[in-house]
TINURO-467743 format. One record per residue: x, y, z of N, C-alpha, C in turn; residue in three letters. Coordinates in steps of 0.05 Angstrom, whole numbers, padded with zeros to 5 digits, always signed. Each point is the difference from the previous one (the first is absolute). Last residue first. Layout:
TINURO-467743
XYZXYZXYZALA...
This chain:
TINURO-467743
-00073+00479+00089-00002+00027+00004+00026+00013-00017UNK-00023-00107-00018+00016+00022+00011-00008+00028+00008UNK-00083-00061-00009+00024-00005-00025+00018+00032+00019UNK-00067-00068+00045+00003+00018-00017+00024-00002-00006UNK-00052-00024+00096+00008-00017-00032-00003+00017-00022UNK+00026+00012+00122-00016+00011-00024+00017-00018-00029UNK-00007-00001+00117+00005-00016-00027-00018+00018-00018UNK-00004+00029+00086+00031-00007-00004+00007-00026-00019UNK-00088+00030+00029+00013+00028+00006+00033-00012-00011UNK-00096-00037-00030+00021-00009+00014+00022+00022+00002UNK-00083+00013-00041-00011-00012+00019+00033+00001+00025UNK-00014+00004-00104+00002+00031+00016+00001+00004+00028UNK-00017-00082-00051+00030+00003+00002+00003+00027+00014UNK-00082-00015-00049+00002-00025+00021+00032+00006+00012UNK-00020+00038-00081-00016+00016+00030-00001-00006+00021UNK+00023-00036-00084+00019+00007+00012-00002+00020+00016UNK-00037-00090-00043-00015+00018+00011+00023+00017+00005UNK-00013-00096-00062+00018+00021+00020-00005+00027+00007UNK-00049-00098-00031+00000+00031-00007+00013+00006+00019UNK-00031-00083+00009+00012+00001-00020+00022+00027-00006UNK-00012-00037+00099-00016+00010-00018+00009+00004-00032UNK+00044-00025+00090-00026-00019+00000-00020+00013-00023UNK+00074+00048+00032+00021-00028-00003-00026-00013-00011UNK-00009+00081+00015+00013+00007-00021+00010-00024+00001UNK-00057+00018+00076-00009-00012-00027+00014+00003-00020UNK+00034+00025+00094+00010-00031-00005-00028-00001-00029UNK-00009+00077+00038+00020+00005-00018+00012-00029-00009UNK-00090+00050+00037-00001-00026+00000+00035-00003-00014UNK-00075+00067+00009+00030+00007+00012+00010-00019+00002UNK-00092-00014-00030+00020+00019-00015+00021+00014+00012UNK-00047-00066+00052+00012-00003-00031+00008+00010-00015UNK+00008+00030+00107-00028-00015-00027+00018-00009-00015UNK+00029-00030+00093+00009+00026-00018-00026-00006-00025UNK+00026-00029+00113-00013-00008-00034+00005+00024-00013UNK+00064-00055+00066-00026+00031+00006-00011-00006-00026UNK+00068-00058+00079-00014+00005-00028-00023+00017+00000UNK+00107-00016+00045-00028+00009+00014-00022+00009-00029UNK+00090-00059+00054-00018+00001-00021-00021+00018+00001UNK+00049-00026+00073+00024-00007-00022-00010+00017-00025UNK-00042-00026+00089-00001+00026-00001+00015+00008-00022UNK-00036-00087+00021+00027+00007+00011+00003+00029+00010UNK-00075-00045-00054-00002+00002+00027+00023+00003+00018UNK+00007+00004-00096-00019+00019+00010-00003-00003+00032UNK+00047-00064-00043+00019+00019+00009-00022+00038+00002UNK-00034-00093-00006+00018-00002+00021+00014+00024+00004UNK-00059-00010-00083-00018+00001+00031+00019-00007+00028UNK+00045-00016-00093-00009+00038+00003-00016+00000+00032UNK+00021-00077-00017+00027+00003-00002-00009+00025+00011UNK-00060-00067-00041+00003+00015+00027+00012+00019+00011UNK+00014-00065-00076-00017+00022-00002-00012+00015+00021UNK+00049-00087+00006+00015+00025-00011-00015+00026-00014UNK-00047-00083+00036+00009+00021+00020+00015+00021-00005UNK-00077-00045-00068+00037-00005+00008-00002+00016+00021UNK-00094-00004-00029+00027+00010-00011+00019-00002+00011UNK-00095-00033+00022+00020-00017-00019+00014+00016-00011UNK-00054+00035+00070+00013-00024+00000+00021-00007-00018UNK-00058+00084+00009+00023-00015-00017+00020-00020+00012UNK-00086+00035+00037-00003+00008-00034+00024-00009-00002UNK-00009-00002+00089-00018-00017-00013+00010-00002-00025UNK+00029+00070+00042+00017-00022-00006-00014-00018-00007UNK-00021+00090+00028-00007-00016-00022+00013-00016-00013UNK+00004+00046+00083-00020-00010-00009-00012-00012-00023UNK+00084+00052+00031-00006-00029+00000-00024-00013+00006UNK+00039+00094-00051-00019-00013+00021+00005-00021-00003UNK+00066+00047-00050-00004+00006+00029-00022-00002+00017UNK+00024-00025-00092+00023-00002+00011+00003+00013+00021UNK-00081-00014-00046+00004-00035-00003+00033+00012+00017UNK-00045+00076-00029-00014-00010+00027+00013-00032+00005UNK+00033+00052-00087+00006+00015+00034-00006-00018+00021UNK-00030-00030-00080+00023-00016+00011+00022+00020+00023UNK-00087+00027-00042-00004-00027+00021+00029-00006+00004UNK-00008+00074-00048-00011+00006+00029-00002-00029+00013UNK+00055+00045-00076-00016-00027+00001-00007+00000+00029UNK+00072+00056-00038-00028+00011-00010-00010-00018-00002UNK+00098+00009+00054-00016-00009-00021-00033+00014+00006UNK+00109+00023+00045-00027+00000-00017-00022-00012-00015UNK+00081+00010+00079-00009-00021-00016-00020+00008-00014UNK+00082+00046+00065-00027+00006-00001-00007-00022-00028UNK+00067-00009+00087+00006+00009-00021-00040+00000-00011UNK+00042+00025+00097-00007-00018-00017-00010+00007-00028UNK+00075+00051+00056-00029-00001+00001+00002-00012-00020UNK+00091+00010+00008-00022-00004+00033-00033+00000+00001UNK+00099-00021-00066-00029+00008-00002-00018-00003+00027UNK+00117+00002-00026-00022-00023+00012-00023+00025-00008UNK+00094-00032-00040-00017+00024+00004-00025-00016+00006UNK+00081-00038-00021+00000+00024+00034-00020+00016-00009UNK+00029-00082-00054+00004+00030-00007+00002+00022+00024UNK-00050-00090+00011+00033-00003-00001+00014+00027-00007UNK-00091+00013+00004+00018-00006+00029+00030-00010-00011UNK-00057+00005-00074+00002+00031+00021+00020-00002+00021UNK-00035-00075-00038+00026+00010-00021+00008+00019+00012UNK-00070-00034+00037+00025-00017+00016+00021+00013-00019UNK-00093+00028-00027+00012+00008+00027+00022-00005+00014UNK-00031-00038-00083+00015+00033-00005+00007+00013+00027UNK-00052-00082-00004+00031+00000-00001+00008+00019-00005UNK-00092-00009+00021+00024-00010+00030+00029+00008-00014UNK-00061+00016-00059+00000+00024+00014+00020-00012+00026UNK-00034-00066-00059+00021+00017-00019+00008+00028+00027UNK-00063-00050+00023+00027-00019+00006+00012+00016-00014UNK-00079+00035-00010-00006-00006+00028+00041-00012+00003UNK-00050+00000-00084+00012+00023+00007+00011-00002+00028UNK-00038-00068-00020+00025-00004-00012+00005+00026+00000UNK-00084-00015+00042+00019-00009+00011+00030-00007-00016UNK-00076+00047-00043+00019+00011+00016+00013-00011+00025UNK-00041-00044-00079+00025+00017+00000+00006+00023+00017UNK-00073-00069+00015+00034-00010-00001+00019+00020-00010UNK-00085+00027+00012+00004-00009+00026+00031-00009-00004UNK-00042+00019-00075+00003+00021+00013+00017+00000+00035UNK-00043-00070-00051+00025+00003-00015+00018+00016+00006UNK-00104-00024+00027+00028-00012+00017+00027+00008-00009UNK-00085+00011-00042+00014+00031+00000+00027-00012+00021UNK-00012-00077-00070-00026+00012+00023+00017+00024+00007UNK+00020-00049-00100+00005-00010+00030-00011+00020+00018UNK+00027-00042-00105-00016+00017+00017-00003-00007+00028UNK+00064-00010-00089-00012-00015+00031-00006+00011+00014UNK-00007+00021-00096+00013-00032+00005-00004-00014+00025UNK-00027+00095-00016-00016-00024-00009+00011-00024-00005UNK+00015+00091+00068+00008-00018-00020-00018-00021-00009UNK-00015+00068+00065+00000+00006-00033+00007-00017-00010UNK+00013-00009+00085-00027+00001+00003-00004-00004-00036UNK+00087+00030+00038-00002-00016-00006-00025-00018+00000UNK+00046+00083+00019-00022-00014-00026-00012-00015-00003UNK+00050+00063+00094-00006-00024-00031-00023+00003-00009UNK+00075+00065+00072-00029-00004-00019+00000-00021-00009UNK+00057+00065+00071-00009-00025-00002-00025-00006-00019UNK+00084+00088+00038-00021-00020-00017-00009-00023-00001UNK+00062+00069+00066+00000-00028-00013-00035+00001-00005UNK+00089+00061+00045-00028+00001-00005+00000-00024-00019UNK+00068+00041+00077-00004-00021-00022-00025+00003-00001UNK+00068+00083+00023-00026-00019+00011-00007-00023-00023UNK+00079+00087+00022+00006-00029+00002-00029-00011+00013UNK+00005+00096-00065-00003-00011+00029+00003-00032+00002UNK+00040+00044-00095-00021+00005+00018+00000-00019+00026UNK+00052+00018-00101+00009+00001+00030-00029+00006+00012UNK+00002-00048-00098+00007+00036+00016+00007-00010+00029UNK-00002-00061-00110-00003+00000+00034+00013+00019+00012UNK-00044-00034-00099+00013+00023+00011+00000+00001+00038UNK-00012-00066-00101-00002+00006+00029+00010+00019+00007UNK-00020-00022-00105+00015-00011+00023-00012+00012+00025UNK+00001+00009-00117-00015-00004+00022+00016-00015+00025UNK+00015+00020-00101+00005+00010+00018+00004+00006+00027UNK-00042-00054-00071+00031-00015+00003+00015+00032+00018UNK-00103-00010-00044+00010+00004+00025+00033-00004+00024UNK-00045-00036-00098-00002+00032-00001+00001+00015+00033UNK+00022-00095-00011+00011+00027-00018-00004+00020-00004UNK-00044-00061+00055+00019+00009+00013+00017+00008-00016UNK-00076-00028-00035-00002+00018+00025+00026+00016+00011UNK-00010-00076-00062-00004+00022-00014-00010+00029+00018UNK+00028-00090+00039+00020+00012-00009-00011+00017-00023UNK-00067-00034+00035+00018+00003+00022+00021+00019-00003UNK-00054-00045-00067-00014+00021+00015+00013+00013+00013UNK+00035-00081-00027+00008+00021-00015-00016+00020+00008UNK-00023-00069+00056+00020+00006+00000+00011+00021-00019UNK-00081-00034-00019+00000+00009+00028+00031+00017+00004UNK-00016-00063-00063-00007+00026-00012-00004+00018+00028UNK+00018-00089+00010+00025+00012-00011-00006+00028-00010UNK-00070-00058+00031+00011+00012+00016+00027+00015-00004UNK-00059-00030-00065-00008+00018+00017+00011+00009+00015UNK+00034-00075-00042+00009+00019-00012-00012+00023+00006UNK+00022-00068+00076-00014-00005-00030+00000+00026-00020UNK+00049-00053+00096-00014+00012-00011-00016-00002-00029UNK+00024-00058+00085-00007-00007-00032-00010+00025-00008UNK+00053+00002+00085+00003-00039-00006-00014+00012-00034UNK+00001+00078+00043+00024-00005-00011+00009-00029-00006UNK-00074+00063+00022-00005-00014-00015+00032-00018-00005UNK-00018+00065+00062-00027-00018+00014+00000-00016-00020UNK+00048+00083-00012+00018-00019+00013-00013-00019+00008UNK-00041+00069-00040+00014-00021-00018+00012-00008+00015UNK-00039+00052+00055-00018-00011-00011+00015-00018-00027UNK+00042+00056+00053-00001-00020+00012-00027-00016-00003UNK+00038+00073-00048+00020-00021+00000-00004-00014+00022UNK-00062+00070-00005+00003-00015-00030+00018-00020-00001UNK-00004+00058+00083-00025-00023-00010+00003-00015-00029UNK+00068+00060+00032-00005-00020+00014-00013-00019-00005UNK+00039+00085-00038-00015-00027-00016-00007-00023+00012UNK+00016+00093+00046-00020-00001-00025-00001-00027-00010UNK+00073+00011+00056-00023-00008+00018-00019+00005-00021UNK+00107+00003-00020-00025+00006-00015-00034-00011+00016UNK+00092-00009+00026-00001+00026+00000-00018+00006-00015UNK+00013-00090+00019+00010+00008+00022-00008+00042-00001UNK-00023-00075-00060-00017+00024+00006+00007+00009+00036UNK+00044-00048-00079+00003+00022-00008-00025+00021+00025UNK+00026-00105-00003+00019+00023+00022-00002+00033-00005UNK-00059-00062-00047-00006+00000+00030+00021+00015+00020UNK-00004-00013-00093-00007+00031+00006-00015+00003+00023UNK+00061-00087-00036+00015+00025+00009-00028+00030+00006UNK-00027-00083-00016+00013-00003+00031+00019+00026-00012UNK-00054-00006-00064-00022-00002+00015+00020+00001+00038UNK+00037-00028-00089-00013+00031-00002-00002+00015+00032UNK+00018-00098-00021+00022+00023+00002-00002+00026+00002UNK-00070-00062-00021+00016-00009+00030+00021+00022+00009UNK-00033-00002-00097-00024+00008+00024+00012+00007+00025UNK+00056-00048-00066-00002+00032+00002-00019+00001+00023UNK-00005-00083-00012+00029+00007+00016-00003+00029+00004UNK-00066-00056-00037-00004+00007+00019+00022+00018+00017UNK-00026-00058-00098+00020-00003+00019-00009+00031+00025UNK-00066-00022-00064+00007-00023+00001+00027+00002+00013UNK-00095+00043+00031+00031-00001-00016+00015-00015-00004UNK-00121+00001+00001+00025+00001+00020+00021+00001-00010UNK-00082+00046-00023+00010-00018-00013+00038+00000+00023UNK-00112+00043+00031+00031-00008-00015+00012-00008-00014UNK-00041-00011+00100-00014+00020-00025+00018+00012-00018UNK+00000-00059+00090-00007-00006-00027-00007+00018-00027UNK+00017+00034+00096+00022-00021-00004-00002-00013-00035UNK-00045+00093+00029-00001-00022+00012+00015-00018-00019UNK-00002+00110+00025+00006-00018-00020-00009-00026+00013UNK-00030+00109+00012+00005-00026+00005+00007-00019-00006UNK-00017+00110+00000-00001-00028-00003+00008-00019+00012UNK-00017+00095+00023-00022-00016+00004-00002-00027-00023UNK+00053+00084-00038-00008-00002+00031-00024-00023-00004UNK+00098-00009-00047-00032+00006-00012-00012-00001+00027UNK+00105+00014+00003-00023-00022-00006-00020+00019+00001UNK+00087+00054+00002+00006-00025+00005-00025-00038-00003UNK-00008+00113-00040-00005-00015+00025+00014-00024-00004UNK+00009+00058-00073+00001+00020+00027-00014-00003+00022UNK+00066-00034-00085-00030+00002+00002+00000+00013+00023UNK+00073-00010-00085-00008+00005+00025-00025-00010+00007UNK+00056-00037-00085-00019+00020+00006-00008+00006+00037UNK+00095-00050-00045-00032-00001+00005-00011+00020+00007UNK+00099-00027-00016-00014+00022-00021-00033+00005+00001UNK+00053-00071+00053+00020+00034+00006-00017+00023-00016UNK-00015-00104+00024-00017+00015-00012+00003+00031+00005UNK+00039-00093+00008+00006+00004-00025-00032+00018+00000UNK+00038-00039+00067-00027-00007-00005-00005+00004-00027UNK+00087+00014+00048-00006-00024+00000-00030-00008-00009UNK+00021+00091+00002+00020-00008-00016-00005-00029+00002UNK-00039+00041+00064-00018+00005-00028+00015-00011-00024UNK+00040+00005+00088-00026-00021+00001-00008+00001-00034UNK+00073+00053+00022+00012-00020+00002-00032-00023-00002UNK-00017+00091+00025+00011-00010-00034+00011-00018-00005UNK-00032+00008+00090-00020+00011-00014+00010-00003-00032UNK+00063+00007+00064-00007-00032+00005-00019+00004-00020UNK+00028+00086+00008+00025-00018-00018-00015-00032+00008UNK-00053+00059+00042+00005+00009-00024+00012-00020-00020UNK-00030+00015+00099+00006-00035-00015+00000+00007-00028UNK+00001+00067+00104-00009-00008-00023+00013-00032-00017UNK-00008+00080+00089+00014-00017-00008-00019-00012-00026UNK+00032+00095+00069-00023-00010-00024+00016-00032-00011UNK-00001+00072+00100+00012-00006-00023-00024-00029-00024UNK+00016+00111+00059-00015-00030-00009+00020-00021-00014UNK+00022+00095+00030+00012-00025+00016-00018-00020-00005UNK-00004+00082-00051-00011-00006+00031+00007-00008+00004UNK+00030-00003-00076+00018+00025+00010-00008+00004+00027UNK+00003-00106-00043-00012+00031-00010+00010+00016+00016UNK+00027-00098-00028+00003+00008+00023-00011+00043-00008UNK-00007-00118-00034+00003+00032-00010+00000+00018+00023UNK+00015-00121-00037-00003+00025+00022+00002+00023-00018UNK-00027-00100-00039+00012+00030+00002-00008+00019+00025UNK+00004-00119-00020-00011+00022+00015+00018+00029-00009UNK+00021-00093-00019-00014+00007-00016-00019+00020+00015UNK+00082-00026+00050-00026-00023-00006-00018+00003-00016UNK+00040+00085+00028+00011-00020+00019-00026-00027-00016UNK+00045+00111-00014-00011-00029-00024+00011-00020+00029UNK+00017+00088+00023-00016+00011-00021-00013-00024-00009UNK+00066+00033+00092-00017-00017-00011-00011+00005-00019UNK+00087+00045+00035-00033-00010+00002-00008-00010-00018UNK+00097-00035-00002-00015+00028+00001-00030-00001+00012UNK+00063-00073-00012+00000+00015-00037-00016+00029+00011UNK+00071-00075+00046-00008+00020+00001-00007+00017-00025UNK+00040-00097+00016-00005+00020-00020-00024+00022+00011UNK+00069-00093+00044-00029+00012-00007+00011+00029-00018UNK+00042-00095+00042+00010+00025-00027-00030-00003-00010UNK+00021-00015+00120-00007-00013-00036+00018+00026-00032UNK+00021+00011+00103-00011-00029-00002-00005-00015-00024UNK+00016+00098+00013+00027-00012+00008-00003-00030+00001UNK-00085+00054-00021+00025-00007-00014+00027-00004-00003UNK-00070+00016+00063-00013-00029-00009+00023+00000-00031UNK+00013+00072+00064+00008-00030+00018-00002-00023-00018UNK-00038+00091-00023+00038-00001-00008+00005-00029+00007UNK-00087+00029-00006+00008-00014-00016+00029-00003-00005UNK-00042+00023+00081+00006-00021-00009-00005-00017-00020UNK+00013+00098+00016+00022-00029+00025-00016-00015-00001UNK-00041+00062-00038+00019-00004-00020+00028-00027+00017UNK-00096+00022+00037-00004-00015-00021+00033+00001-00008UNK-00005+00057+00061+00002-00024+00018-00001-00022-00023UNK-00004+00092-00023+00025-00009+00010+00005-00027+00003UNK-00088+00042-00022+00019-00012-00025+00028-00005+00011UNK-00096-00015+00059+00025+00004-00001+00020+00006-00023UNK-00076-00040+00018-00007+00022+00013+00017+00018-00003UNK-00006-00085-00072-00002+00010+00024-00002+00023+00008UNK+00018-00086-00084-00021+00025+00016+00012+00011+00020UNK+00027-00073-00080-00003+00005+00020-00004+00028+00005UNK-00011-00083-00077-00001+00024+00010+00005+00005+00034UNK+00032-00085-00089-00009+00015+00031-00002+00024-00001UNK+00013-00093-00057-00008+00027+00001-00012+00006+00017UNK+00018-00087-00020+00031+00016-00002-00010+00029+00006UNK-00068-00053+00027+00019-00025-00011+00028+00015+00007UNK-00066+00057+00036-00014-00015-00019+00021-00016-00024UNK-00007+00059+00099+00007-00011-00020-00016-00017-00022UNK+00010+00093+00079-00023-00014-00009+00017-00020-00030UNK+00009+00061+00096+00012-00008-00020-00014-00024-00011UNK+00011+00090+00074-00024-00030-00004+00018+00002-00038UNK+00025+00059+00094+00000-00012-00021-00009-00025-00012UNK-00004+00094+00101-00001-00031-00018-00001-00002-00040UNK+00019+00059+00106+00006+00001-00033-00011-00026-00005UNK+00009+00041+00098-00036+00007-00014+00012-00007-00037UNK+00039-00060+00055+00001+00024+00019-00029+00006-00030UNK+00034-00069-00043+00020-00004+00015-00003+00031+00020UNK-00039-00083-00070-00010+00020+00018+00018+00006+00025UNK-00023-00059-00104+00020+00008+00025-00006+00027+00004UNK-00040-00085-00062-00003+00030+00013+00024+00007+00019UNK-00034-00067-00097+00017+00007+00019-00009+00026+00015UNK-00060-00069-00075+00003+00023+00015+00021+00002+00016UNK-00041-00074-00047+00031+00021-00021+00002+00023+00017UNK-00064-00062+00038+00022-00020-00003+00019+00016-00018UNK-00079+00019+00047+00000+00013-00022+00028-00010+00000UNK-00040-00006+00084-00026-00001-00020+00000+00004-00026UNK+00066-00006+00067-00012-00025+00007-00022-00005-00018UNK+00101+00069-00015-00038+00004+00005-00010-00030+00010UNK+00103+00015+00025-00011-00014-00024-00034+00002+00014UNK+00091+00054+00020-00022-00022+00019-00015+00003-00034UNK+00099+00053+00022-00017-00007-00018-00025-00019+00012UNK+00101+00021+00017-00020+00010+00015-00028+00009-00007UNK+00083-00038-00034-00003+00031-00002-00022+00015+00012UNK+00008-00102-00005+00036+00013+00009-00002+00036+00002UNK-00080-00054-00044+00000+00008+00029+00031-00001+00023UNK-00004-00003-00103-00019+00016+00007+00004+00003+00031UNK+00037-00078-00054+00016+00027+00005-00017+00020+00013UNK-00048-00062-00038+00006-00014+00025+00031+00012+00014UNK-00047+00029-00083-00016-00004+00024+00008-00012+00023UNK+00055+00005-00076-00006+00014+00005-00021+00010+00023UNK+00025-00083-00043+00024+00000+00016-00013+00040+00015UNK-00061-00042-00051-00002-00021+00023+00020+00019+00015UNK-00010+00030-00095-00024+00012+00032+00000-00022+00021UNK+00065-00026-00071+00010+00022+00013-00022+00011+00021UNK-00023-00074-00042+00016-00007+00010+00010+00034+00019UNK-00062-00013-00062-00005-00010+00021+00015-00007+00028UNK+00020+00034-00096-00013+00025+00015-00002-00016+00032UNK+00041-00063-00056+00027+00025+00006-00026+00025+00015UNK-00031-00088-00066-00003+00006+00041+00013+00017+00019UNK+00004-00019-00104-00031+00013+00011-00003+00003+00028UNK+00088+00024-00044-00013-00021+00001-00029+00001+00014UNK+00061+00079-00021-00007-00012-00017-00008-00027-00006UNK+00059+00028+00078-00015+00022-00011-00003-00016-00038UNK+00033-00065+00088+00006+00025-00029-00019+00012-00005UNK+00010-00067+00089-00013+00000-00016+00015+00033-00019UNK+00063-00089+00041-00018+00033-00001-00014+00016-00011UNK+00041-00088+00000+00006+00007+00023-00015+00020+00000UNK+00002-00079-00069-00011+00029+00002-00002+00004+00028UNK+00053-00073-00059-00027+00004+00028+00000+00029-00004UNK+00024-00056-00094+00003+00018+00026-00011+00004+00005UNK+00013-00095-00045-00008+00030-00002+00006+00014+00023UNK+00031-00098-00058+00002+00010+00032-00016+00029-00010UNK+00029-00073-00061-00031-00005+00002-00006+00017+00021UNK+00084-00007-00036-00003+00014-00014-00029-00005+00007UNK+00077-00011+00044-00016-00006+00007-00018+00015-00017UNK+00097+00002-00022-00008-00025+00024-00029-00007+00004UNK+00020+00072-00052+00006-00017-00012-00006-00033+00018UNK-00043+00103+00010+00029-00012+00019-00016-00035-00022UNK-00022+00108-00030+00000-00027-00004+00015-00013+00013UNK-00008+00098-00014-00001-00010+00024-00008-00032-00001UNK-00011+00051-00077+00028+00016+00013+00010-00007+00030UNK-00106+00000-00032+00021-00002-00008+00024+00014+00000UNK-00067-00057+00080+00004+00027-00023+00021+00006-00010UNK-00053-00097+00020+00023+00024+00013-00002+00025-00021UNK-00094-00043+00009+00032-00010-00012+00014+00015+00012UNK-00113-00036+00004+00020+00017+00012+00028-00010-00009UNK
């Protein structure tokens, strides 16, 4: 560290400058400003989510505004476009903010807003930005994300000698499947190799991205329909041949559906929107129905953690209410199966996966 030049004090030519204030363009200037900004928030009458730490709400008679940050970048919402524009007038007499408009690009996310009132979000521009780093913009398409009913195991291969690409690949088309639920399974099957992949498994991955080129259209389409939480629950995890494990698996993922569902419910509530009938839990595994509402068969799973219970407390609450669904309506398998089904999706009244209408 040196004085900067044009600013040399002769007297103390070994002295540096304190830094009073964090600057825009130092690595800690974002951290800094979402501190001073969040903590401005509840002057404007703002309460901080308990379950979603970027969430803001204010609720003021029947208007409310929810504001959502993410370092420097904020969206805000409401019931209200009057009530939303007071206070983006308030939040810029305070800061030097930039009012860019509705929403279209938030975080490598494309919004689209259609003539129904759907709206359509997508990973297009993130989607070429990937292929460009894989150096495979000019690749041949294919027209499944993985080979149905494989499998890779840990040793099988020739292992890589630097690992970095892989790594890199592999954690960005984990954020890619915020809007891509089709590559779930595939990218969370190379993600099982990421201490030693190997060049099988790297072939995995270009699979991936030779999918999602000839599909770089593709996104989410979310409609307006009736306020009910519906919820999938499925594993594989039986299939696997690294670590195979008992239909018990079933049992555990829907006690993690089971918690994921507590929290969308508290997101709700902070939001004001409450759900009065218990939410509905699907799975297609009849025993781990009966393991989450007879206690008779506690015998049988002694030895699973109490935090797997979770679901059998909030079934007996009235919180929870699990139904079986077949398999072939089964819509949580587009996460647990090679092959992407898109019949499976027909299922869910207010998510549809496809390419823009």
């Amino acid at each position: 560290m040196k004085q900067p030049q044009g600013f040399e004090d002769a007297i103390h030519p070994s002295h540096v400058c304190k830094l009073l204030k964090s600057l825009y363009g130092l690595k800690q200037a974002p951290r800094a400003w979402n501190a001073k900004f969040t903590s401005y928030l509840p002057t404007l009458g703002f309460t901080l989510s308990h379950f979603d730490p970027s969430l803001f709400v204010k609720h003021t008679g029947t208007d409310i505004v929810l504001l959502l940050i993410y370092v420097d970048d904020i969206i805000v919402t409401g019931s209200s476009s009057t009530f939303v524009q007071s206070i983006i007038t308030d939040l810029g007499e305070a800061f030097d903010m930039k009012d860019i408009g509705k929403l279209t690009y938030f975080l490598g996310l494309e919004i689209s807003y259609l003539s129904n009132g759907d709206i359509f979000v997508n990973q297009a521009k993130y989607l070429q930005d990937l292929l460009k780093k894989a150096a495979m913009v000019e690749c041949k398409p294919c027209s499944t994300p993985a080979k149905p009913h494989q499998q890779f195991l840990k040793d099988e291969g020739v292992s890589l000698q630097d690992p970095t690409t892989y790594r890199s690949l592999v954690g960005a088309l984990q954020y890619l499947t915020f809007t891509r639920p089709d590559i779930a399974y595939a990218v969370n099957s190379v993600c099982q190799f990421m201490i030693a992949p190997t060049d099988i498994h790297f072939g995995a991955v270009k699979r991936i991205l030779r999918y999602l080129k000839g599909t770089s259209h593709y996104g989410i389409t979310y409609t307006s329909s009736d306020m009910q939480l519906l919820v999938y629950s499925d594993s594989d995890w039986a299939g696997d041949p690294n670590t195979r494990s008992s239909t018990e698996a079933e049992y555990k993922a829907l006690a993690h559906s089971a918690s994921v569902v507590s929290w969308i419910r508290q997101i709700l509530k902070d939001m004001h929107f409450f759900l009065a009938s218990p939410r509905l839990l699907h799975c297609d595994n009849l025993s781990a129905l009966a393991l989450s509402s007879n206690p008779i068969f506690h015998s049988r799973i002694k030895h699973l953690d109490t935090d797997f219970h979770f679901v059998r407390e909030r079934v007996q609450r009235g919180d929870i209410h699990v139904q079986y669904v077949p398999t072939q309506e089964q819509v949580a398998d587009v996460l647990t199966k090679g092959l992407y089904n898109p019949v499976l999706l027909q299922h869910c009244s207010n998510l549809k996966l496809g390419p823009l209408a």
